[in-house]
Every structure is written in structure tokens, then in C-alpha cells.
VEXMARKOL-101691 format. One line per field, with one value per atom (N, C-alpha, C, CB): residue in three letters; x, y, z. Coordinates in Angstrom, 1 decimal, always signed. Glycine has a CB too. Layout:
<pts>
r: ala,...
xx: X,...
yy: Y,...
zz: Z,...
</pts>
This chain:
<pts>
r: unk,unk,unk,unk,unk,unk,unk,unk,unk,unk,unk,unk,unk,unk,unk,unk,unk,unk,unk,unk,unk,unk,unk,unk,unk,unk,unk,unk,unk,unk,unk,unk,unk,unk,unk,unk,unk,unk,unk,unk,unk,unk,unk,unk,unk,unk,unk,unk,unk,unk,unk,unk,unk,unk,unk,unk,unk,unk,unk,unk,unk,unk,unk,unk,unk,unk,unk,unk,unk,unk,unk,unk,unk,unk,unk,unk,unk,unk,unk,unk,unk,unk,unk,unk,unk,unk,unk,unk,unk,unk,unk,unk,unk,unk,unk,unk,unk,unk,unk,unk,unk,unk,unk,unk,unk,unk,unk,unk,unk,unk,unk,unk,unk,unk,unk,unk,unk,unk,unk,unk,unk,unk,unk,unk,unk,unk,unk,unk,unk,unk,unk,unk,unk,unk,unk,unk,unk,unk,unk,unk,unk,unk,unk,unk,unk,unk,unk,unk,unk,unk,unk,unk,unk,unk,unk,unk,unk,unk,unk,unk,unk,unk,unk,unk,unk,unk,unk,unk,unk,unk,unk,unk,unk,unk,unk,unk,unk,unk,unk,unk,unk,unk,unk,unk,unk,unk,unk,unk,unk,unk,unk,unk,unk,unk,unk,unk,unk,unk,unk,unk,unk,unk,unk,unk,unk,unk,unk,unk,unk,unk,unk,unk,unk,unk,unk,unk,unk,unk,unk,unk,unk,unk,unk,unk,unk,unk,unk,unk,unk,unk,unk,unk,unk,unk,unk,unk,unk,unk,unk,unk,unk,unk,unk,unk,unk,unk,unk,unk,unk,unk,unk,unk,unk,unk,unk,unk,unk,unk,unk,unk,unk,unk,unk,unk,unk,unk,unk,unk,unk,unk,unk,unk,unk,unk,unk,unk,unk,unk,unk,unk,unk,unk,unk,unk,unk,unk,unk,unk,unk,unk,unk,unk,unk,unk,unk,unk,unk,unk,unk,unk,unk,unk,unk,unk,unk,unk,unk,unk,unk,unk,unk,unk,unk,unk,unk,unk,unk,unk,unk,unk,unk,unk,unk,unk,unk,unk,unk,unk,unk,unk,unk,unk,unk,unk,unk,unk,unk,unk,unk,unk,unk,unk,unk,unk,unk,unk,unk,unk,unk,unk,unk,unk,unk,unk,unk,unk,unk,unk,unk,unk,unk,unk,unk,unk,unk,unk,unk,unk,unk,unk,unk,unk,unk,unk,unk,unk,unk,unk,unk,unk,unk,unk,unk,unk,unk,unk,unk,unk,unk,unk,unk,unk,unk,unk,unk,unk,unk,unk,unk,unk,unk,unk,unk,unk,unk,unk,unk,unk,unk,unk,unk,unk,unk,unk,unk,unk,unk,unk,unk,unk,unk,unk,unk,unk,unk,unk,unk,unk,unk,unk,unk,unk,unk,unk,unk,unk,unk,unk,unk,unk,unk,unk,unk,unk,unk,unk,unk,unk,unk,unk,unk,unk,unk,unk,unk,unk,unk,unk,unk,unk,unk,unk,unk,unk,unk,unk,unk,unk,unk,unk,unk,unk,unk,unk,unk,unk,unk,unk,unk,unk,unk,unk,unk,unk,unk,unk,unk,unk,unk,unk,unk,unk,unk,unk,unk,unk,unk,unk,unk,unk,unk,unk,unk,unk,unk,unk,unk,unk,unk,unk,unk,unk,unk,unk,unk,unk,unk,unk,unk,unk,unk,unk,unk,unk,unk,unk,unk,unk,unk,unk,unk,unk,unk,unk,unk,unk,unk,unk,unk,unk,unk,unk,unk,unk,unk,unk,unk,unk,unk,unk,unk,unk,unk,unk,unk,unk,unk,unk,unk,unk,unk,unk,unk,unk,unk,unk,unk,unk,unk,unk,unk,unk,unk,unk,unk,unk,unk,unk,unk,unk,unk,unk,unk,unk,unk,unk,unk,unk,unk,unk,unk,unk,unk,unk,unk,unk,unk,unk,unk,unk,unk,unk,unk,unk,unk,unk,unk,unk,unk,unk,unk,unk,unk,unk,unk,unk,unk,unk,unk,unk,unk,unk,unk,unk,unk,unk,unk,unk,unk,unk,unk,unk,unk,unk,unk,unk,unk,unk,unk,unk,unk,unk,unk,unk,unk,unk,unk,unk,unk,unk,unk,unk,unk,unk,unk,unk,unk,unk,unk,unk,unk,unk,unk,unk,unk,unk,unk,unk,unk,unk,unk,unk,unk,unk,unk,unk,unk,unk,unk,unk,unk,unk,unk,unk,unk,unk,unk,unk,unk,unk,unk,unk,unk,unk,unk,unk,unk,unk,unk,unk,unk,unk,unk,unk,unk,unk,unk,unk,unk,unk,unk,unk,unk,unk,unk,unk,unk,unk,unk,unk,unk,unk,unk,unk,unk,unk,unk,unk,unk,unk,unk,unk
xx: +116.3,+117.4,+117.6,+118.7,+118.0,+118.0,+119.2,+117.5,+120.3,+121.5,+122.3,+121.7,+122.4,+123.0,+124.4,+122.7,+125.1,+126.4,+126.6,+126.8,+127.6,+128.2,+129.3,+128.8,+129.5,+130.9,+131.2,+131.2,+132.1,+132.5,+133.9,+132.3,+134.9,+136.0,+135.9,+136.4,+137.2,+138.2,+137.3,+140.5,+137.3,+137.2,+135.7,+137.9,+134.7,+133.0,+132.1,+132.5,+132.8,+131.5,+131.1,+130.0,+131.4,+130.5,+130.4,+131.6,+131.6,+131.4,+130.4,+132.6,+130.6,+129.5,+128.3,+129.7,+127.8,+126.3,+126.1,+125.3,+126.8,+126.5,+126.0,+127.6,+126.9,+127.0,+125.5,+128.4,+125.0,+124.4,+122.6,+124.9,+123.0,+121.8,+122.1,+121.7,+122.6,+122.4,+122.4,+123.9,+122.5,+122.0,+120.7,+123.5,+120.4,+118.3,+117.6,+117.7,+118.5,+117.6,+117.3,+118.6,+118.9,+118.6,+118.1,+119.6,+118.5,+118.3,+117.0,+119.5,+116.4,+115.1,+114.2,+115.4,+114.4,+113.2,+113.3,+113.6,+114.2,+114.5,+114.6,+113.3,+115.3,+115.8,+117.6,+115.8,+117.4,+119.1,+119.9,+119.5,+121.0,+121.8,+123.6,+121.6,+124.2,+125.2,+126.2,+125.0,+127.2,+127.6,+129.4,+127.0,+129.9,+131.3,+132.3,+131.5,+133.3,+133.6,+134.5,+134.6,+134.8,+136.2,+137.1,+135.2,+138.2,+139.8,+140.8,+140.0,+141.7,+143.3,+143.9,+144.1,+145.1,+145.7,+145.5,+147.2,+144.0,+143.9,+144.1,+142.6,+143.8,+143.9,+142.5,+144.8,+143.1,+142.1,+141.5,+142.6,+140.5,+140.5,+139.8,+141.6,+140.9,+140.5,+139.4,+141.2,+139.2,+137.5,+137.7,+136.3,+136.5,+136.1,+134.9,+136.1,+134.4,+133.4,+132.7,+134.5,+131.7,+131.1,+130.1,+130.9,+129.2,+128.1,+127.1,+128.8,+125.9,+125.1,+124.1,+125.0,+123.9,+122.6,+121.8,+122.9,+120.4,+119.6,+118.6,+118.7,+117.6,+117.5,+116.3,+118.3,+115.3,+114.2,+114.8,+112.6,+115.8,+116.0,+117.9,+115.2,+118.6,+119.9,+120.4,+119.9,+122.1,+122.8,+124.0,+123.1,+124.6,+125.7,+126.5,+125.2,+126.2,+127.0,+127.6,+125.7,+129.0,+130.0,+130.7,+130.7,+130.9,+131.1,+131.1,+130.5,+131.4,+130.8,+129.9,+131.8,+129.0,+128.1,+128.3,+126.7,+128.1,+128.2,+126.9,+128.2,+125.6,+124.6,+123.7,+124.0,+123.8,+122.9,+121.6,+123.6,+120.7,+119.6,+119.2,+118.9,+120.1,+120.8,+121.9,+120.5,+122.4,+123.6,+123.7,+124.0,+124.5,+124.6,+125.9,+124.8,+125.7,+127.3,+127.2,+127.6,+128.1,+128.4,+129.4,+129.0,+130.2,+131.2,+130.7,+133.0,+129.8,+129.7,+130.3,+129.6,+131.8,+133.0,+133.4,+134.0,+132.4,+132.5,+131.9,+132.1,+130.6,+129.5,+130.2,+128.0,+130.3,+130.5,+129.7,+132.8,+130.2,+129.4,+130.0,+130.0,+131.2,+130.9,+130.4,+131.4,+130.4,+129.5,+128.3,+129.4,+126.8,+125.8,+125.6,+125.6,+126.7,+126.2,+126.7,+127.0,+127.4,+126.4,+125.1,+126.8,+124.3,+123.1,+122.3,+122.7,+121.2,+120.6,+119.4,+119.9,+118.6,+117.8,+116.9,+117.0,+116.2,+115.4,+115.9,+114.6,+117.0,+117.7,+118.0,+118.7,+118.3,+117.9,+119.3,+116.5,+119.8,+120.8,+120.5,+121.4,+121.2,+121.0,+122.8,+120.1,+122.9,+123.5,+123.7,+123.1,+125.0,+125.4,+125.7,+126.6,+125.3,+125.5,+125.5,+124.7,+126.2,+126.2,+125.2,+128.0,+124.9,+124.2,+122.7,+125.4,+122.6,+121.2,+119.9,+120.1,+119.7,+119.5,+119.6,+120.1,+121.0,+122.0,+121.0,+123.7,+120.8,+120.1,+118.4,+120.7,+117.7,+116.6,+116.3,+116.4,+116.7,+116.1,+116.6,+116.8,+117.0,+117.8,+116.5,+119.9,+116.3,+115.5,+113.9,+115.7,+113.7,+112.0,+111.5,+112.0,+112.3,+112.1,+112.2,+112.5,+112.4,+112.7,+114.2,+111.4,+114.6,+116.3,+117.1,+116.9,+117.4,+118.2,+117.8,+119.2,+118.4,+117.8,+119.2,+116.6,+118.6,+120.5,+119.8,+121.5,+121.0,+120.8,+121.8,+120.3,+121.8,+123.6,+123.7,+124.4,+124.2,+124.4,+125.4,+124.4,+126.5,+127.2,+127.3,+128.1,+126.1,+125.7,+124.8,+125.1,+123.8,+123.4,+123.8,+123.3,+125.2,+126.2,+127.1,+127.4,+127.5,+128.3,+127.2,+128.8,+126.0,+124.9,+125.1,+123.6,+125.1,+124.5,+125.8,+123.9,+127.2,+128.2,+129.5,+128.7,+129.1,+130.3,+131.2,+131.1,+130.8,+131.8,+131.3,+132.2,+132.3,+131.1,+131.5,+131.8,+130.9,+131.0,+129.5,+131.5,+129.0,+128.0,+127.0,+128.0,+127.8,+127.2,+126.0,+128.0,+125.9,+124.5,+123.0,+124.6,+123.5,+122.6,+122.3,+123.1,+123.1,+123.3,+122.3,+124.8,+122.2,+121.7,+120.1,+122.5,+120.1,+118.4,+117.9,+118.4,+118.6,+118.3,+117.6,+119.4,+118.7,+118.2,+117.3,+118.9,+117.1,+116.1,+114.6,+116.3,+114.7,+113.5,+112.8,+113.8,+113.9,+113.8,+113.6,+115.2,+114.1,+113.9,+113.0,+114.9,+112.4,+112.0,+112.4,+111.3,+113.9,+114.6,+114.3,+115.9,+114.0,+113.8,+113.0,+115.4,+112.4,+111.9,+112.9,+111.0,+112.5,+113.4,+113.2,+112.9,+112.4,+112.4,+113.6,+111.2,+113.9,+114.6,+116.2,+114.2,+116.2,+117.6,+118.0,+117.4,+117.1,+117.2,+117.9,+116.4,+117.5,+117.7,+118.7,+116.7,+119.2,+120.7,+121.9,+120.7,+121.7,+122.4,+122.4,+121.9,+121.4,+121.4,+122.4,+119.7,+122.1,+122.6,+124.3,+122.1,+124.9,+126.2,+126.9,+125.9,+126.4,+127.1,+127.3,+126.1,+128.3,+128.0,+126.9,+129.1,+126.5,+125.3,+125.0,+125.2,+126.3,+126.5,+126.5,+127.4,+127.2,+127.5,+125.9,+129.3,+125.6,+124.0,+123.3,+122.9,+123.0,+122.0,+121.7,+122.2,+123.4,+123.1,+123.0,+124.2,+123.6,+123.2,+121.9,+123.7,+121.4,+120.0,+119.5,+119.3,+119.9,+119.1,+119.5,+119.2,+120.6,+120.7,+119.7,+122.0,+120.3,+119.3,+117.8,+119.3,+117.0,+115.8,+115.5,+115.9,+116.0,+116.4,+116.3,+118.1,+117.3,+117.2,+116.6,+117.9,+115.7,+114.8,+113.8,+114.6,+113.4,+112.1,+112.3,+111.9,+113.7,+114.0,+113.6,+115.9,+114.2,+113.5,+113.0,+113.7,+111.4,+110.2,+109.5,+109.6,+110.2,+109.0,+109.4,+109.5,+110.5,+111.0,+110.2,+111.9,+110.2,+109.5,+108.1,+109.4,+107.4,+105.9,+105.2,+105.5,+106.6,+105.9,+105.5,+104.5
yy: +84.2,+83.6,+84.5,+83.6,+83.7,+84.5,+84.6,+83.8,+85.6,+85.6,+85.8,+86.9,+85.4,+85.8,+85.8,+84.6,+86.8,+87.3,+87.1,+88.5,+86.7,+86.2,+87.1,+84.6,+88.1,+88.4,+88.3,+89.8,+87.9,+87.2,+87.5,+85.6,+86.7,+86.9,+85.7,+87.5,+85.0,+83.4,+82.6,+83.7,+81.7,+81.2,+81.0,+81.9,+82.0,+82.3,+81.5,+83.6,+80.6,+79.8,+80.8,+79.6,+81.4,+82.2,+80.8,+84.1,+80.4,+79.6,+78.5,+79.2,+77.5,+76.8,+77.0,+76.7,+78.3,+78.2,+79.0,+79.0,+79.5,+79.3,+78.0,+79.6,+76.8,+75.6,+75.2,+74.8,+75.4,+74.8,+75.1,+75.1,+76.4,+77.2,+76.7,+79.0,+75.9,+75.7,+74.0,+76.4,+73.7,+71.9,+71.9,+70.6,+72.7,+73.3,+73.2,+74.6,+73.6,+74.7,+73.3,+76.5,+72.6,+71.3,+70.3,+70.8,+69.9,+68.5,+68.4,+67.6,+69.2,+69.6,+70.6,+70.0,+71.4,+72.4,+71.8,+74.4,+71.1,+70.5,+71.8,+69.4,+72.4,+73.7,+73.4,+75.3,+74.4,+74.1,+75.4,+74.4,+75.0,+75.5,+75.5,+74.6,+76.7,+77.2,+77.9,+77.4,+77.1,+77.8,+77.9,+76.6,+79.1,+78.9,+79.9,+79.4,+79.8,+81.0,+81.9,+80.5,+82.4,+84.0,+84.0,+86.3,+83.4,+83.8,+83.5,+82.8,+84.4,+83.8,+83.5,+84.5,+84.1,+83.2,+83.9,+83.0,+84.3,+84.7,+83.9,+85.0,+84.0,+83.9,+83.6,+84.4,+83.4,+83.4,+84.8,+82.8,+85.5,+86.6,+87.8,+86.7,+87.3,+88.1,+87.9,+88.2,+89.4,+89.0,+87.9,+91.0,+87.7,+86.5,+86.8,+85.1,+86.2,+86.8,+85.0,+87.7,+84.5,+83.5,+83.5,+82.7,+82.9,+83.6,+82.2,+84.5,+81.9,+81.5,+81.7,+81.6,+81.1,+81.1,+80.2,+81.1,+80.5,+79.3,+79.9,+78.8,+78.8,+78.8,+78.0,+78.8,+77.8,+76.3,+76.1,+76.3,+76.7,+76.3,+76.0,+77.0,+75.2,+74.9,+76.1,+74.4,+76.6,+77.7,+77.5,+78.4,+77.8,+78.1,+78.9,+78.8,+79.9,+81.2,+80.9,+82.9,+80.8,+80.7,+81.7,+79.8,+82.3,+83.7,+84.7,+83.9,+85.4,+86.2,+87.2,+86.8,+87.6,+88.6,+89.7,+88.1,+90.9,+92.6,+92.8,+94.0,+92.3,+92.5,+91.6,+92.6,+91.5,+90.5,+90.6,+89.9,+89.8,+90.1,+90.2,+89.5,+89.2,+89.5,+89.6,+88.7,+90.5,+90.6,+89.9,+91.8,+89.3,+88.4,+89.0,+86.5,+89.8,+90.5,+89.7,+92.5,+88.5,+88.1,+88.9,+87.0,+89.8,+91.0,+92.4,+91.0,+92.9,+94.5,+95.4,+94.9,+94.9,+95.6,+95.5,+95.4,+94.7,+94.6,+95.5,+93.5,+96.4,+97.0,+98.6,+96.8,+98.7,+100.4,+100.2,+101.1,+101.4,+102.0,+100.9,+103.8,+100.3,+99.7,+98.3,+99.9,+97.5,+96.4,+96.7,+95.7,+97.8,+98.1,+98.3,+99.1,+98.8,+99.2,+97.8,+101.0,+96.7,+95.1,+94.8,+94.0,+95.2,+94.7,+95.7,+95.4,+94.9,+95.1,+96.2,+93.4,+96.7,+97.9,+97.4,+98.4,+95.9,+95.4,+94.9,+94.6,+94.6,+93.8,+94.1,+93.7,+93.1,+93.3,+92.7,+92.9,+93.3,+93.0,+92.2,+94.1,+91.3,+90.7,+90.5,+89.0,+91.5,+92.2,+91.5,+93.3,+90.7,+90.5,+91.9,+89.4,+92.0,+93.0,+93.1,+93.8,+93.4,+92.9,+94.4,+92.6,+95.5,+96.5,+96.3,+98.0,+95.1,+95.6,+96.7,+94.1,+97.5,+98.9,+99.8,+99.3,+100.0,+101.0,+101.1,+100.6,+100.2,+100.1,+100.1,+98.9,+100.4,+100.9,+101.3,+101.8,+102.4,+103.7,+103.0,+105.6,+102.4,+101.9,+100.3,+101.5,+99.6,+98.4,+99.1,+98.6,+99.9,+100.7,+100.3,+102.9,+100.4,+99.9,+99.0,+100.2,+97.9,+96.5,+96.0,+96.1,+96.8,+96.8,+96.4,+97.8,+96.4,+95.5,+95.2,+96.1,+94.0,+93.4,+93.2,+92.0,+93.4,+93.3,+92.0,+95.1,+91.3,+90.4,+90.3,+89.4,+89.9,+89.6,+87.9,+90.8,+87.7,+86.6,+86.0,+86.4,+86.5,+86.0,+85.7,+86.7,+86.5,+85.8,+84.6,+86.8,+84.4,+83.5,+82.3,+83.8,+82.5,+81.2,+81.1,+81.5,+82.1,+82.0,+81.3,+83.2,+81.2,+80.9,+79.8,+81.5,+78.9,+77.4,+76.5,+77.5,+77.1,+76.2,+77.1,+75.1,+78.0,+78.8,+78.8,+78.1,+79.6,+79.7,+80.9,+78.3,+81.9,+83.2,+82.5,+85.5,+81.4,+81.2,+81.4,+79.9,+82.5,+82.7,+82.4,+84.0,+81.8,+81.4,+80.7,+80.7,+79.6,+79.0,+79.9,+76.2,+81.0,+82.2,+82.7,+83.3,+83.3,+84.0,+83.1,+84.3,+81.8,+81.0,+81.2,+79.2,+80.7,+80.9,+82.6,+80.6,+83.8,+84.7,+84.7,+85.3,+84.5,+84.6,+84.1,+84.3,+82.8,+82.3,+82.5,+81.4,+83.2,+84.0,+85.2,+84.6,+85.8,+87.1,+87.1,+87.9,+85.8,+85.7,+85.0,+85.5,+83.5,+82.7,+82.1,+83.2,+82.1,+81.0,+79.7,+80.8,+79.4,+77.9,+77.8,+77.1,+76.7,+76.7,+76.6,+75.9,+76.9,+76.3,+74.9,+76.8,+73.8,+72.6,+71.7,+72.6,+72.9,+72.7,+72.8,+74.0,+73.7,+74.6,+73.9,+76.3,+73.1,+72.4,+70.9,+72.7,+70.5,+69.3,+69.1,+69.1,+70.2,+70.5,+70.6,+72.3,+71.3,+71.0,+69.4,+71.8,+68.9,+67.5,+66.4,+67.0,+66.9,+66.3,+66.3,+67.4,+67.4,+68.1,+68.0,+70.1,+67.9,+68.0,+66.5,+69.0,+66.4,+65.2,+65.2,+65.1,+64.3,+64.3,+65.1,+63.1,+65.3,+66.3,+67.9,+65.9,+68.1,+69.3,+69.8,+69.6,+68.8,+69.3,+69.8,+68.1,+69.1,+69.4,+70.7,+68.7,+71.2,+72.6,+73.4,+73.1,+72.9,+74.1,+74.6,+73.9,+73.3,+73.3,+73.8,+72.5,+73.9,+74.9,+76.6,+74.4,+76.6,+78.2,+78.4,+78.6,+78.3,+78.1,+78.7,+76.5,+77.3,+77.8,+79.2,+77.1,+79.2,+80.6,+81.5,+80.7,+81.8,+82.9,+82.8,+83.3,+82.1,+81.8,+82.8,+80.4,+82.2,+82.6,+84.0,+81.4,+84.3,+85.8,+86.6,+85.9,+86.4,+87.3,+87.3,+87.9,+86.2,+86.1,+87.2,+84.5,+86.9,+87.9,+89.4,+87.7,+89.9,+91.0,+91.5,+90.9,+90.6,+91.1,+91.5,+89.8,+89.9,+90.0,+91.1,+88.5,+91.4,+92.4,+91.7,+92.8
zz: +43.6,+44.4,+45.6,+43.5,+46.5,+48.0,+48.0,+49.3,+49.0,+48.6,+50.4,+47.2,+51.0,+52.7,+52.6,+54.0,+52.9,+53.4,+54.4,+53.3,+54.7,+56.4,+56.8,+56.5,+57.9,+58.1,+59.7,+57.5,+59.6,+60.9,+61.2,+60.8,+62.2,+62.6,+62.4,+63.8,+62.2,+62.2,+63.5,+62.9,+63.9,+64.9,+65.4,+65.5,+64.3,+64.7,+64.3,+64.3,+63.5,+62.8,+61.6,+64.0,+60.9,+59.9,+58.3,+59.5,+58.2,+57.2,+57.5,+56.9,+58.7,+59.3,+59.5,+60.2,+59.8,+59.6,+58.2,+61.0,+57.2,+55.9,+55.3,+55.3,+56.0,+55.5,+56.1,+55.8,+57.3,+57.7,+57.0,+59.1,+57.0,+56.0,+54.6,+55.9,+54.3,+52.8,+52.8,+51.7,+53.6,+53.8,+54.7,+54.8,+55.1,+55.4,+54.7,+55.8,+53.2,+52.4,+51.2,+51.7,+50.9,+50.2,+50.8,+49.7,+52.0,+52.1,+52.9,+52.7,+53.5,+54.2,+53.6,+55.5,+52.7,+51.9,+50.6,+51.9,+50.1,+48.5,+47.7,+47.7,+48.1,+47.2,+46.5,+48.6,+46.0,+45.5,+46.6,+43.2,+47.0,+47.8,+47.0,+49.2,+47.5,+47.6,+48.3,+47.1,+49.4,+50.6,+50.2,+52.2,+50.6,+50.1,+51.2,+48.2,+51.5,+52.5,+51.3,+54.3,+51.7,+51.3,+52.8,+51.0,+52.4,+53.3,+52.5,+54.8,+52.8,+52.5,+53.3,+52.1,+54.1,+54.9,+56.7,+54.3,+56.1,+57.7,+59.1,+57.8,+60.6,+61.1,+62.0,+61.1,+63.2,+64.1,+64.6,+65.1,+64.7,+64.8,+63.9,+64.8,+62.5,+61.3,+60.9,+60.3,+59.8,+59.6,+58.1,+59.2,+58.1,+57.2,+56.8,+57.7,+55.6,+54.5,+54.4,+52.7,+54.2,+53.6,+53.0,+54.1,+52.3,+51.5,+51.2,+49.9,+50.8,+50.8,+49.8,+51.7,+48.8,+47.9,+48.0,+46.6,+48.0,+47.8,+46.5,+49.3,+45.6,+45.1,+44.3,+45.1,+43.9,+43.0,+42.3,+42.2,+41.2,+40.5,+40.6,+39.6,+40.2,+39.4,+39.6,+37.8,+41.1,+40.7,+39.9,+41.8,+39.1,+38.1,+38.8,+36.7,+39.2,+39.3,+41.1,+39.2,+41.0,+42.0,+42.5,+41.8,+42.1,+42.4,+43.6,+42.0,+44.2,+45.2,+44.6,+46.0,+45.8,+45.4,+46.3,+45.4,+45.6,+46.2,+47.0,+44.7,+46.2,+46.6,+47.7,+45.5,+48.8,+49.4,+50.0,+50.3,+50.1,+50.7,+52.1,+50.3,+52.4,+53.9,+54.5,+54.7,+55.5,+55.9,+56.9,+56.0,+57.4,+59.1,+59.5,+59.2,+60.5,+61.0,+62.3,+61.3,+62.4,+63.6,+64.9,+63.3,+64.5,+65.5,+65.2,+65.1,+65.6,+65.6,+65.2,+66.4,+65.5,+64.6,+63.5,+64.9,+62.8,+61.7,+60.6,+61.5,+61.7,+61.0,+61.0,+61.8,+59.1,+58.9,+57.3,+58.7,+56.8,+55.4,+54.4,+54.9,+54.2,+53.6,+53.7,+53.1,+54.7,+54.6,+54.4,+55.7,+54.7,+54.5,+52.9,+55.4,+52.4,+51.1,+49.8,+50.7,+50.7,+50.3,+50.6,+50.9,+51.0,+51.6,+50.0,+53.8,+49.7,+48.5,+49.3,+47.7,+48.4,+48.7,+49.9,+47.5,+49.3,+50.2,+51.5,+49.6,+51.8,+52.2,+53.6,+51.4,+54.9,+55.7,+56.6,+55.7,+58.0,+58.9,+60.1,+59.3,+60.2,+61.4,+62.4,+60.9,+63.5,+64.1,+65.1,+64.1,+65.8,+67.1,+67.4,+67.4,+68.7,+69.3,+70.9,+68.7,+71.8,+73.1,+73.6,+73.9,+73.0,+73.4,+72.0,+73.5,+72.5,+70.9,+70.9,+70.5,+72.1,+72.3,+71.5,+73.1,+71.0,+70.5,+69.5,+70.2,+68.7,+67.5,+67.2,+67.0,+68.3,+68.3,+67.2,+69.1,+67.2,+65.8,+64.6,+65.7,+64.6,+63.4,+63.3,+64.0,+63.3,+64.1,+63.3,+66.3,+63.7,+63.6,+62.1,+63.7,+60.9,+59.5,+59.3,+58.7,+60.5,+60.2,+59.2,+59.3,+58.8,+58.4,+58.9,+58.1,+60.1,+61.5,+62.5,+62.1,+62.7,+63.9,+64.5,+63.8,+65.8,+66.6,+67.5,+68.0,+68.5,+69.5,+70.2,+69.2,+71.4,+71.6,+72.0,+73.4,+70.6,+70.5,+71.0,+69.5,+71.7,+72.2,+74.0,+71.5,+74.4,+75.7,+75.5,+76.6,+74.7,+74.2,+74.2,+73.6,+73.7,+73.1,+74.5,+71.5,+75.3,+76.5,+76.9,+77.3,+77.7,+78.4,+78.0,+78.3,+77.1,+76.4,+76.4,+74.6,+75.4,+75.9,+76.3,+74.7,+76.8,+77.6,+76.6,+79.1,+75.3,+74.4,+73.3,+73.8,+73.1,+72.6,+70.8,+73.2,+70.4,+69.1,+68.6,+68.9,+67.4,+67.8,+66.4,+68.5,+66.0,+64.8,+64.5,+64.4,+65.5,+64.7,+66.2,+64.7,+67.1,+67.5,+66.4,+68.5,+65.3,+64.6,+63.2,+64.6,+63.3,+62.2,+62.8,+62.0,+63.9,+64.5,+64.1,+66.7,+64.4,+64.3,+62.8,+64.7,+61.9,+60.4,+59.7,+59.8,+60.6,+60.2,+60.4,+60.3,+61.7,+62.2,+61.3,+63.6,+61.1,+60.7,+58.9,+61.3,+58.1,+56.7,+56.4,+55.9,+57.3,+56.6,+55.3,+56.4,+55.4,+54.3,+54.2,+54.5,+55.2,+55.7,+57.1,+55.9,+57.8,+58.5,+59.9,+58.1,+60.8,+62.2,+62.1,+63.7,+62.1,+62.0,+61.1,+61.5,+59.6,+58.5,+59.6,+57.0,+59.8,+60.4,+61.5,+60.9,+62.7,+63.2,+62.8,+63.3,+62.1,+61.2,+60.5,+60.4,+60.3,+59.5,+60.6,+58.5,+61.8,+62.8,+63.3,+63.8,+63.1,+63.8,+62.9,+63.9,+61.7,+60.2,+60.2,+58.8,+60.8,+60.2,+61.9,+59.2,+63.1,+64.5,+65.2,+65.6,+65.6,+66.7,+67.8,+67.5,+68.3,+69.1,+70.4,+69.4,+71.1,+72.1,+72.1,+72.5,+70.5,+70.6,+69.5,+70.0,+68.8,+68.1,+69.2,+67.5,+70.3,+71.1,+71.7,+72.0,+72.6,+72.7,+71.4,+73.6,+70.2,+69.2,+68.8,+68.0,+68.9,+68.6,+69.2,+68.6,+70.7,+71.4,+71.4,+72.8,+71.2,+70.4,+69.5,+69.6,+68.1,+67.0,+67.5,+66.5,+68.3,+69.2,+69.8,+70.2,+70.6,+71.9,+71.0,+72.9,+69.8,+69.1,+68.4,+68.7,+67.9,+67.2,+67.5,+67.3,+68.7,+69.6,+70.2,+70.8,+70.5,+70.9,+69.4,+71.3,+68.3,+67.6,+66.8,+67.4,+66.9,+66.4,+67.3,+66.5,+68.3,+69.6,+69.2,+71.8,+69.0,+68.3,+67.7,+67.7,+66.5,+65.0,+65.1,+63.9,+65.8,+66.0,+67.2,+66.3,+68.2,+68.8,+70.3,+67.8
</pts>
């Protein structure tokens, strides 16, 4: 079972591209999926927690998980000791970050990957929502699903106008850090 943590602020899309990665993963990889957020009566702003399982086989377990295999920190401010010590041994970060530099040395073991996803998302619809940058990112970097898949789930779940530029995030960051990875 694959397991992605989302943490985000109100307003970021974090539950949304949970959702979006888990209708990739069913209705385009035929996997079983599980997408759910964590809020109470937050706000716009506050941080927010959503989570993501996929799966071959039937999940049961609804639950939140401590352990994930991937982290997705959509606000930088989000990143301290204890969000990292959710991230499972193998387990790997994918970091908005408007300085993704900073994280060089950090980056070298393949354990985080930063991007600044929110010029990204300013660039495409002049709006720093950076969620489905943040969905392309993850998907580059885990191979959960295919970009084709992740693609197709945007197209599935957006109105026609607003799919288009997402899709083209998704893309952009896609391709920003495939080139990362591969060098």
C-alpha cells in the first residue's frame, strides 16, 4: 500500500489533489484508492492535513496514518520535526518552496525535492493555489500513477476551462522534476 500525506493551508487544494490522485489511481491505473481530508472548523489559511491510499487490493482501513510514504508540503511553513518524523524511513518529501536552493544538501539523497510551486501556479492562472503543481510534482517523483493517469483525473473531476490550465501545471511540474531527478 502506498500511503501520501498532504499538508497544506485552507484555500490550497490539498484535499483536491488527494482526491485527484486517488481517481488516477482507480479510474485510470484500476487500483483501489482512498482520499479523505482532516479539518475541524478551520479556516482559510489554517493548516490542513489530507491523506491518500492506494492500493491492488480492497482498503478497509480509514483511518489516518502516522506513517507515510510520501509527504507533500504545499506551504514551507509547514515544514519542522514533526511533520518529517511522519514520513516513513523510506519515504520521501515533495516541498513548495519559493527558494528550492535552500534545500540542496538536503535534495542529494533523494529525500526532498523542493519546487516553487507557487510561481508555477501564479504563471498559469495568476493564483498561488498550488495544489495540482504539487500533484504533477508527486507524481514525477513516485510513480504512483502515470502523468497520462493524473492528467485524466484532472480532465475527469474540472470544468473544461479550468482543466486545461491545470493540466498544464500538473505537466510543467511534471517535466520540471523529472529533469531534477534524471539529472
Amino acid at each position: 500500500m502506498t500511503k501520501v500525506k498532504w499538508l497544506g493551508r485552507g484555500g490550497q487544494g490539498g484535499f483536491t489533489a488527494s482526491r485527484l490522485l486517488g481517481k488516477a489511481a482507480s479510474l485510470f491505473e484500476g487500483k483501489y484508492a482512498m482520499a479523505f481530508p482532516s479539518f475541524g472548523p478551520e479556516r482559510r489559511g489554517a493548516p490542513v492535513l489530507a491523506f491518500t491510499r492506494i492500493d491492488d487490493k480492497k482498503i478497509t482501513d480509514r483511518s489516518e496514518f502516522n506513517s507515510a510514504d510520501y509527504l507533500v508540503i504545499m506551504d514551507e511553513t509547514l515544514l519542522d520535526e514533526s511533520a518529517m518524523e511522519s514520513l516513513s524511513v523510506e519515504g520521501k518529501v515533495i516541498l513548495n518552496s519559493a527558494t528550492p536552493q535552500r534545500y540542496t544538501s538536503l535534495a542529494e539523497d533523494g529525500r526532498i525535492i523542493a519546487l516553487d510551486a507557487t510561481s508555477l501556479a501564479l504563471e498559469i492562472i495568476n493564483r498561488p493555489i498550488t495544489n495540482t503543481a504539487m500533484f504533477g510534482a508527486l507524481v514525477a517523483a513516485s510513480k504512483i500513477v502515470t502523468v497520462d493517469s493524473a492528467l485524466s483525473s484532472i480532465e475527469a473531476e474540472m470544468k473544461p476551462a479550468l482543466a486545461a490550465k491545470n493540466m498544464d501545471i500538473v505537466q510543467k511540474a511534471y517535466d520540471l522534476v523529472k529533469e531534477m531527478i534524471d539529472g
